[in-house]
C-alpha positions in Angstrom: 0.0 0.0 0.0 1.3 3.3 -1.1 -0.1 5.2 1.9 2.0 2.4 4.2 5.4 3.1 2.3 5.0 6.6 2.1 4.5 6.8 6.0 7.2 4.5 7.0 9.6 6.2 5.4 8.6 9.3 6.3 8.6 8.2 10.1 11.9 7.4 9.4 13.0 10.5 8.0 11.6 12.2 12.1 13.4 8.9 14.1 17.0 9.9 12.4 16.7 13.6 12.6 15.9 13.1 16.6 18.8 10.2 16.1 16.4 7.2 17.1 16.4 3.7 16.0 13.3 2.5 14.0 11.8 0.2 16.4 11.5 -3.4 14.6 8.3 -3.9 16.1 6.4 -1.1 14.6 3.3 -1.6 12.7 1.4 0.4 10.3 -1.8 -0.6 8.9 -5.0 0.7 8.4 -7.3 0.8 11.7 -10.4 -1.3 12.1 -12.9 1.2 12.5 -12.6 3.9 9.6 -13.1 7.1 11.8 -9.4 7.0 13.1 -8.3 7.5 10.0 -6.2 5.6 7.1 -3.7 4.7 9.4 -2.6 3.6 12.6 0.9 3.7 13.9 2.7 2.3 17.3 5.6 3.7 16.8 5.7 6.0 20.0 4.9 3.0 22.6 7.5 1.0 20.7 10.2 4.0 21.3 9.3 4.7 24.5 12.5 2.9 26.6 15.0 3.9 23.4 13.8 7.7 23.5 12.9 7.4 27.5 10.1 9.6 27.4 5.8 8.6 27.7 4.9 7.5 24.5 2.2 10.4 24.1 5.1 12.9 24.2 7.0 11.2 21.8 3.9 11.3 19.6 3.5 14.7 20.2 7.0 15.4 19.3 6.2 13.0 15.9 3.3 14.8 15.2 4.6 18.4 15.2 7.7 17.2 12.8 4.9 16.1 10.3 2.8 18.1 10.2 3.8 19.9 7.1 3.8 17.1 5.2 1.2 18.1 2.3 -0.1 14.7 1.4 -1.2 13.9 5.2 -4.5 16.2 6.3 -4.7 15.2 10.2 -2.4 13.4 12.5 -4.2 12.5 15.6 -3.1 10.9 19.2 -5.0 8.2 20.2 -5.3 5.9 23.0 -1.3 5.3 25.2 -0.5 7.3 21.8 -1.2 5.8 18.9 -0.6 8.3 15.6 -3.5 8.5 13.7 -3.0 9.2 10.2 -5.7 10.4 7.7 -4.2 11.5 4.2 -5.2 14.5 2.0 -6.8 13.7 -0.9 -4.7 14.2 -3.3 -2.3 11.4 -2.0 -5.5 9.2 -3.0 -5.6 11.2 -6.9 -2.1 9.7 -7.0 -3.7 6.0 -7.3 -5.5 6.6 -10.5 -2.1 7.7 -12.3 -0.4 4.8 -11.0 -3.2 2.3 -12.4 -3.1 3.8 -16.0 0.4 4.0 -16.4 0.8 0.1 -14.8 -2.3 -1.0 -17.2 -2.3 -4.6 -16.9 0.7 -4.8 -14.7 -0.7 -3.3 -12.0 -0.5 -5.5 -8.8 2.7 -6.5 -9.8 5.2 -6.6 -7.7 9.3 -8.1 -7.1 8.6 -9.7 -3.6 9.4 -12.8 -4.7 12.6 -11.9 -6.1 12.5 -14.4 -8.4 12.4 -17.2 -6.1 12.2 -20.3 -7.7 8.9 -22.3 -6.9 7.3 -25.4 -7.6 3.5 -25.7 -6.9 2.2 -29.6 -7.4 -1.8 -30.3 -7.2 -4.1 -32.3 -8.6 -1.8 -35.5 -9.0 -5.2 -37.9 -8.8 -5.0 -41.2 -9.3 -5.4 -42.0 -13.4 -8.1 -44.4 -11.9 -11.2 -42.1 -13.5 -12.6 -38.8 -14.3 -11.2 -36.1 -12.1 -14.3 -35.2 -9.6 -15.1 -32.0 -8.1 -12.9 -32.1 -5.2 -10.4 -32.8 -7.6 -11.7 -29.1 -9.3 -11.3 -27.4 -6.0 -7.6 -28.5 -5.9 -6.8 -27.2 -9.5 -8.8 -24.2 -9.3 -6.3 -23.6 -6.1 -3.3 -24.8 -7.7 -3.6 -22.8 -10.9 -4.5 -19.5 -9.3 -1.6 -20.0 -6.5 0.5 -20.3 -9.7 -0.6 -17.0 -11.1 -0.7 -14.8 -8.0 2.7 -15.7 -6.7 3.9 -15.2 -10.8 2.6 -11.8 -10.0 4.4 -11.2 -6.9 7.7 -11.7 -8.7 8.0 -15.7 -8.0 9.6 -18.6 -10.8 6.8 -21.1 -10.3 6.6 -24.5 -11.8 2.9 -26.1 -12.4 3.1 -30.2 -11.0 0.8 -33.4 -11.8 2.4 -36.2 -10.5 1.0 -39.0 -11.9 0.3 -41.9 -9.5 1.1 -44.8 -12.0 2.5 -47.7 -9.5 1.1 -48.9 -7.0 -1.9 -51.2 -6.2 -4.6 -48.9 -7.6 -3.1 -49.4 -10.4 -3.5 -52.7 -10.7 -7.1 -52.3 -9.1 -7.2 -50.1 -12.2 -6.0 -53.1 -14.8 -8.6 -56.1 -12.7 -11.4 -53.9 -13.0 -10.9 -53.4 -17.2 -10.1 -57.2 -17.9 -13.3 -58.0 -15.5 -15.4 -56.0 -17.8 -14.0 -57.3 -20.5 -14.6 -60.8 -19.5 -18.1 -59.7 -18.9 -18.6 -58.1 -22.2 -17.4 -60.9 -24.2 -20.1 -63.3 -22.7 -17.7 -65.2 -19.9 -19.3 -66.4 -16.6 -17.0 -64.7 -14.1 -17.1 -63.7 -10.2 -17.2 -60.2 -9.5 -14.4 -58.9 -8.4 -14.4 -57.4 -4.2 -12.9 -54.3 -4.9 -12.8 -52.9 -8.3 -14.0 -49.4 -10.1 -17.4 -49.9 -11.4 -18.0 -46.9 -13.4 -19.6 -46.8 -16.9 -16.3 -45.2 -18.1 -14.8 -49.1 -17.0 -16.8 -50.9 -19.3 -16.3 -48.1 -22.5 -12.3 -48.9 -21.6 -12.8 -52.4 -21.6 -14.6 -52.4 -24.7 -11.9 -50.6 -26.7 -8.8 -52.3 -25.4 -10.0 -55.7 -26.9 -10.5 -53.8 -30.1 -7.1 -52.6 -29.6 -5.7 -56.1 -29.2 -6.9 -59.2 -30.1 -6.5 -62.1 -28.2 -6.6 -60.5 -24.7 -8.8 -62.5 -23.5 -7.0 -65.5 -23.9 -3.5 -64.4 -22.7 -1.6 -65.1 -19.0 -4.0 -62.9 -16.7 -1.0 -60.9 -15.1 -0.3 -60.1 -18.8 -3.7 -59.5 -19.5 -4.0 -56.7 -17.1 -0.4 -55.2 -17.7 -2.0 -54.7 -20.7 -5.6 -53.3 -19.3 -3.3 -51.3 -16.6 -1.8 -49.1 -19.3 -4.3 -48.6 -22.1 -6.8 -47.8 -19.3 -4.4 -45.3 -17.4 -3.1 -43.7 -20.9 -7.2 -43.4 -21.8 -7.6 -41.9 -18.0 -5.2 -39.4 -18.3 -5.7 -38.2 -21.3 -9.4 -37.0 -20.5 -8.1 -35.9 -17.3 -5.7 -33.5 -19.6 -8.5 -32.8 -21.3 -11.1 -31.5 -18.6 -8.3 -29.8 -16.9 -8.1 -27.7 -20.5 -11.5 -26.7 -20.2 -11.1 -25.7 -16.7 -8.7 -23.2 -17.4 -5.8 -24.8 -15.5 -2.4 -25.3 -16.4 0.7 -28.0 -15.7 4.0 -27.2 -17.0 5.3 -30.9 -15.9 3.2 -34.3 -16.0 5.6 -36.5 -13.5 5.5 -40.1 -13.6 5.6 -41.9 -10.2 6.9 -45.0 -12.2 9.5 -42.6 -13.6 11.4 -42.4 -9.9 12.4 -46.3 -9.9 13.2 -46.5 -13.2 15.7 -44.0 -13.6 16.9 -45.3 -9.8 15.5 -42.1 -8.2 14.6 -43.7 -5.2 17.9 -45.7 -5.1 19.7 -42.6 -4.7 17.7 -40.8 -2.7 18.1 -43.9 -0.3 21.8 -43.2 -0.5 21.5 -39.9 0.0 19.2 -40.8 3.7 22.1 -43.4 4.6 25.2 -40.4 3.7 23.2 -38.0 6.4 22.4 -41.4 9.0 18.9 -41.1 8.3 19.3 -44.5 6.5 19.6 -47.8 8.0 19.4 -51.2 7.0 17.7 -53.6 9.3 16.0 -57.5 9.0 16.0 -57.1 5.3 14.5 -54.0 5.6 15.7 -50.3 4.8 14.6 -47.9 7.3 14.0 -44.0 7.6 15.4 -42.8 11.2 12.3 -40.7 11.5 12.0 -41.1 15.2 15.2 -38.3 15.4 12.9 -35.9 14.0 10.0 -36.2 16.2 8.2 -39.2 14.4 6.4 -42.0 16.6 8.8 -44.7 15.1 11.0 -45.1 12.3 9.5 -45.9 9.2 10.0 -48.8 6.3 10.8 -47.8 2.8 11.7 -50.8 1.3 10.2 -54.3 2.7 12.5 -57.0 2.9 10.5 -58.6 0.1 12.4 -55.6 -1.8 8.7 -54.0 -2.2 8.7 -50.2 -1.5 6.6 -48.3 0.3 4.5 -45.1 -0.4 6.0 -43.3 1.8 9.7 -44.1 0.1 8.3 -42.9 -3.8 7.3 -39.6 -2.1 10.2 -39.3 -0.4 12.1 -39.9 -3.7 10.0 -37.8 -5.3 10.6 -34.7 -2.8 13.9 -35.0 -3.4 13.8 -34.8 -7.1 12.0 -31.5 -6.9 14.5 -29.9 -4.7 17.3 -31.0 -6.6 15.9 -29.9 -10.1 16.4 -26.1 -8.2 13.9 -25.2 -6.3 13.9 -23.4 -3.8 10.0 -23.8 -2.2 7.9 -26.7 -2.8 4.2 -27.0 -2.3 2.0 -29.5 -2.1 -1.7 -29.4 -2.4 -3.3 -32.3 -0.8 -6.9 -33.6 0.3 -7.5 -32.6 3.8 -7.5 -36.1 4.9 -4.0 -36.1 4.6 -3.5 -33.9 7.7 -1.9 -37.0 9.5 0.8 -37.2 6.6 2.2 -33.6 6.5 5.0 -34.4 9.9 6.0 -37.0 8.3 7.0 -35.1 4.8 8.1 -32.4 6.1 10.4 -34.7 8.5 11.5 -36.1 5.6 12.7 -32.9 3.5 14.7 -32.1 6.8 16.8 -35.3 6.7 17.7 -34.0 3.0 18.9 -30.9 4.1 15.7 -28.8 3.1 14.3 -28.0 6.6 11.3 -24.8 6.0 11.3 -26.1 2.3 8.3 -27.9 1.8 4.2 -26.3 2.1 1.7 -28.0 2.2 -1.7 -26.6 1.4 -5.1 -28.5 2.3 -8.0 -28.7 0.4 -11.3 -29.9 2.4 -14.4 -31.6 1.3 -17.0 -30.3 -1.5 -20.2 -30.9 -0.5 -21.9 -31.1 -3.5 -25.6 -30.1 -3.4 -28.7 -29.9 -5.8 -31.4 -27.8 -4.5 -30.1 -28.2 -1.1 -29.7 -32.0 -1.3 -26.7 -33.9 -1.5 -25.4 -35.4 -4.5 -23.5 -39.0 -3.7 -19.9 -39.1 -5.2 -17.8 -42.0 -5.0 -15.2 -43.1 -7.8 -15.3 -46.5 -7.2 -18.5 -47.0 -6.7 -18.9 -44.9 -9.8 -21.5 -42.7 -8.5 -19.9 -39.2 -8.7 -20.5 -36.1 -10.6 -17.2 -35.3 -12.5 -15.8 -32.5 -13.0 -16.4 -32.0 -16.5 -20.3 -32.5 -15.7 -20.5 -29.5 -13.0 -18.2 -27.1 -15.7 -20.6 -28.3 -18.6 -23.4 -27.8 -16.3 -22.5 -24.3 -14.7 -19.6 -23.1 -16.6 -15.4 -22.9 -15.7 -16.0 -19.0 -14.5 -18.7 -20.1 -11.5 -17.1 -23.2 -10.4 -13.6 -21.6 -10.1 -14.9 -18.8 -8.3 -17.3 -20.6 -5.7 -14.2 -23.1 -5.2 -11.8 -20.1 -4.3 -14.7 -18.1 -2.6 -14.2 -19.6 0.9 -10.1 -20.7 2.5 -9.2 -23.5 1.4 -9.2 -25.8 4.6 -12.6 -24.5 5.5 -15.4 -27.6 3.9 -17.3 -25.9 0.9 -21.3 -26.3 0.1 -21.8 -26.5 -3.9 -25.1 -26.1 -4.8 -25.1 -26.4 -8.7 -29.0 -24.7 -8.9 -27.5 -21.4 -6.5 -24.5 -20.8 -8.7 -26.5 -20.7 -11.8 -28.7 -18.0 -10.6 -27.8 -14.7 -12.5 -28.4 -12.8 -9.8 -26.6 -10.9 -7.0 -26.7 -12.9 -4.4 -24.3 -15.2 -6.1 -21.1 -13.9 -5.8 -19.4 -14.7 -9.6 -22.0 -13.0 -11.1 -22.1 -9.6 -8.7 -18.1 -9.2 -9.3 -18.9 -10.1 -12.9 -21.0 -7.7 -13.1 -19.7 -5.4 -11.5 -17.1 -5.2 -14.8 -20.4 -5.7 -17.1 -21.9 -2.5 -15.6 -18.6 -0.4 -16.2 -19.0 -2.0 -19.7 -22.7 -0.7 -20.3 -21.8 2.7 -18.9 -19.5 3.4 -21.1 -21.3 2.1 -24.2 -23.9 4.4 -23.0 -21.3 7.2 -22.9 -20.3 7.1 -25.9 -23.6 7.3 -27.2 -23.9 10.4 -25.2 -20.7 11.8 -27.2 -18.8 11.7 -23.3 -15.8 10.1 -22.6 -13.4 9.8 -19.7 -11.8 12.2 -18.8 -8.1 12.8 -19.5 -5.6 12.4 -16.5 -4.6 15.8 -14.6 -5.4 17.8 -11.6 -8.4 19.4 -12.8 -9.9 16.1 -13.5 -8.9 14.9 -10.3 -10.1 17.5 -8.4 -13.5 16.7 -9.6 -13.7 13.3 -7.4 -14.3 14.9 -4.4 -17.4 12.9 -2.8 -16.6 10.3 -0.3 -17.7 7.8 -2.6 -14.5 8.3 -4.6 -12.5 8.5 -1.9 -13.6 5.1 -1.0 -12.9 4.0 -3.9 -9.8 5.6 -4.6 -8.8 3.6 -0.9 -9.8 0.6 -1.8 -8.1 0.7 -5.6 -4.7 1.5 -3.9 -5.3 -1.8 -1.8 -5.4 -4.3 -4.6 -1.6 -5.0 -4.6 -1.0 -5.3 -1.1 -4.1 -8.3 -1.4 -2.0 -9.6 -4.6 1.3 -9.7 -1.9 -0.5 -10.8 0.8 -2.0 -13.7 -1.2 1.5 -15.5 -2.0 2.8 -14.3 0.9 0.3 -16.7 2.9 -0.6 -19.0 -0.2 -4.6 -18.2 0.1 -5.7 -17.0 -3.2 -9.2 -17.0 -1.1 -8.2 -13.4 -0.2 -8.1 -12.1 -4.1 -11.8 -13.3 -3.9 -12.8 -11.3 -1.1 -11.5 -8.3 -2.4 -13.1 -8.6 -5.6 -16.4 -8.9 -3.8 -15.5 -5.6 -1.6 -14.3 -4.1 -4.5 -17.9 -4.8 -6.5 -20.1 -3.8 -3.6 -18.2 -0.6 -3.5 -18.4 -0.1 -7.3 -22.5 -1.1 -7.1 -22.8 1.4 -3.8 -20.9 4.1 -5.9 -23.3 3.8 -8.7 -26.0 3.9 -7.0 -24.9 7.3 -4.9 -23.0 9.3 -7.7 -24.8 10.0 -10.9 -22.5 9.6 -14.0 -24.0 10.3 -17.5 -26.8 12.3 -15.5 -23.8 14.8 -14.1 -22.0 17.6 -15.7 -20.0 16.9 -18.5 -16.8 17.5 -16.9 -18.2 15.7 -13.7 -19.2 12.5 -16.2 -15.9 12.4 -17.4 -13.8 12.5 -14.1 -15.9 9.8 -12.7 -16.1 7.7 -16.0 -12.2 8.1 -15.7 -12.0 6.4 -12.2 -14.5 3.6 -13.0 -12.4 2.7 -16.0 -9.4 2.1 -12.9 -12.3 0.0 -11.5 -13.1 -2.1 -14.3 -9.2 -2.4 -15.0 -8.3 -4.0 -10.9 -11.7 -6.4 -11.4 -10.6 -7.8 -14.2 -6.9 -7.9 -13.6 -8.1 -9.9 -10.3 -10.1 -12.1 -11.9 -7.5 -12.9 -14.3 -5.7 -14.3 -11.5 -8.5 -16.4 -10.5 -8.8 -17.7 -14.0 -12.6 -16.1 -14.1 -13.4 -14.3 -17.0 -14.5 -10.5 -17.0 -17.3 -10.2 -19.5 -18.2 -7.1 -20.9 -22.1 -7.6 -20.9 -24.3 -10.0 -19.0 
């Protein structure tokens, strides 16, 4: 926030001119009720054993050394002595030359310094369609990507595909069952297999794809089921995630870590720090040093390995490909699973590397009821049916509406509503309006005004300073977001940021006012329209310019 930087260092400025220290514990932010001002400082409480005077005289003494400061209109004392801050307006008139000239840019910052970051999410099983918890997780995913991109990060987009293991297999039964069925055989069903409709389409094209299946070796036989029916999987998985709007820069196999010895060497990397230990047949991971229960197998003395071992292996690839902070997106019932991981990054060496974000439970709801999902079952409504049903701009914005641990209600009838009580559509049209007005304008042979103090001077109602406010906040919200990793807060705004622009409307008269009038304020509502859309670009929500 401009108003934050400009008073810091202008604190600053008093504190070495009376040769004090700035006190690291200062804050400055705005306070929470509006009639103290823009901001609120502790600076004089926080000197008050350096300068060894009562805090309110130190204010005092604050206060008089900035008081000719033209782009602040009151300094108050408050309270122990708090400095109240309230800026002139033309400090706010500033915010509407720094939006134009940033255009699409605005909101960007360096923060990130061009830290190098890896973001992984999604990574389901290729066991079946992706379902709308998966959707939460991407939505997430792909907006983290593009905030903390706009805060001056690298970032990497990750799928890791989850091709070993017994689901897999699960995966390659559950095909050749089908297929057995199709082709007439008696067979016994199997106890746990995936019993979706999208099984038996699989089923039916693999045995086109290669005849004689059903009369070769049945490991063979569902080698062969395992693949075809993972490579079909994933490829519609690709494909919905498309339509969603969400991008992967990398598609990691699982199966990829053992055979290019990944997990070998990351085992010899545990062993080279003593994290590593051999035992009964058995290697081991010392995680008891690092606060664990009990140590924990990697590799069985059968010479099977272990989840846990891939994942370490696979942590360990990401950090030596570069990066410098990983995160993980998982399902919230992975809670119990997070000490463990971030145990293990530690034993590499990459202690505070690791995030992990979770993503609770959708509860999916039609009319208020509940719709049943299970993948195995095959009762579920996939992804691709609630984006075909209500469209890729509602469900990303209803799934990044609320924090992301927090469970989620998703009732498919309420989001479809074009109306304003559901909140895509009032930030939507919240751009649409801007839109409209202009169209009209230009009709009415007005425009907006050009930039300059005479313009500027003409947004003088406390509408547009509350406006004005809240435009200069958008890029501390775009920090704050990758800062904390809660693209949620981007949402909020936007709907502040729409309420405002709807109050606005409804309190300032635009076309109706004096030319000149009509042009200063069709100038800041252009600023308006610019921030909703760049922030729904970061969403990945459209901003349409009629509804």
């Amino acid at each position: 926030m401009r108003a934050k930087i400009h008073l810091e260092d202008a604190l600053k400025g008093v504190l070495a001119d009376k040769g004090w220290e700035w006190p690291e514990k200062t804050v400055i932010e705005p306070p929470k009720d509006k009639q103290f001002g823009d901001m609120s400082v502790n600076v004089s409480m926080m000197l008050s054993k350096q300068a060894g005077k009562p805090p309110r005289a130190i204010a005092e003494e604050i206060m008089a050394a900035m008081e000719s400061d033209v782009l602040i209109e009151k300094i108050d004392i408050a309270g122990p002595g708090f400095l109240n801050f309230t800026f002139a307006p033309s400090f706010w008139y500033e915010t509407v030359g720094v939006i134009k000239a940033a255009g699409e840019s605005y909101g960007t910052s360096c923060m990130g310094n061009g830290t190098r970051v890896q973001v992984e999410y999604v990574s389901a099983n290729p066991t079946g369609p992706l379902h709308i918890g998966h959707g939460r997780g991407a939505a997430l995913g792909d907006s983290l990507v593009r905030i903390m991109e706009k805060a001056g990060y690298e970032v990497e987009a990750e799928y890791y595909i989850n091709d070993a293991g017994r689901q897999m297999l699960i995966l390659g039964g559950s095909i050749l069952y089908r297929a057995r069925e199709l082709a007439g055989q008696d067979v016994v069903e199997p106890e746990n297999f995936y019993k979706g409709e999208y099984i038996r389409d699989i089923a039916a094209d693999v045995m086109k794809a290669n005849a004689g299946l059903l009369d070769m070796d049945e490991a063979e036989a569902i080698e062969i089921c395992k693949e075809y029916g993972k490579g079909v999987i994933l490829e519609g998985i690709k494909v919905d995630l498309a339509a969603f709007g969400v991008r992967h820069d990398v598609w990691f196999s699982e199966k990829s870590l053992v055979a290019d010895g990944k997990v070998d060497e990351t085992f010899a990397d545990l062993v080279k720090s003593g994290m590593g230990f051999e035992e009964d047949g058995a290697f081991w991971f010392k995680s008891t040093e690092l606060g664990d229960d009990k140590d924990r197998v990697l590799r069985k003395s059968n010479g099977d390995t272990t989840y846990f071992a891939s994942d370490i292996a696979y942590h360990d690839n990401k950090f030596k490909r570069g990066f410098d902070l990983v995160v993980d997106i998982w399902g919230a019932d992975h809670h119990g699973y997070i000490p463990r991981m971030m145990a293990a990054c530690e034993a590499l060496g990459k202690k505070g590397g690791l995030h992990v974000i979770l993503v609770n439970l959708v509860n999916l709801l039609r009319d208020g009821e509940p719709v049943a999902m299970s993948t195995r079952a095959g009762q579920f409504e996939t992804l691709k049916d609630v984006v075909d049903e209500v469209g890729s701009d509602a469900s990303r914005f209803m799934f990044l509406s609320r924090k992301s641990d927090s469970k989620l209600d998703f009732d498919l009838e309420l989001v479809k509503q074009k109306t304003m009580d559901n909140p895509v559509y009032y930030v939507q049209y919240a751009h649409a309006r801007i839109c409209s007005l202009n169209n009209k304008a230009a009709d009415a042979g007005k425009k907006a005004a050009n930039l300059g103090p005479d313009s500027l001077a003409l947004l003088n109602t406390k509408y547009d300073m509350e406006m004005l406010k809240l435009l200069d906040q958008y890029p501390d919200f775009v920090e704050a977001a990758a800062r904390t990793q809660s693209p949620h807060l981007i949402s909020m705004y936007l709907q502040d940021l729409a309420s405002t622009l709807h109050r606005y409307y409804s309190n300032c008269h635009v076309l109706s006012a004096e030319d000149n009038v009509a042009s200063a304020r069709l100038m800041l509502l252009d600023c308006v329209a610019g921030v909703v859309r760049n922030g729904l670009g970061l969403l990945g929500v459209s901003a349409p310019d009629f509804m």
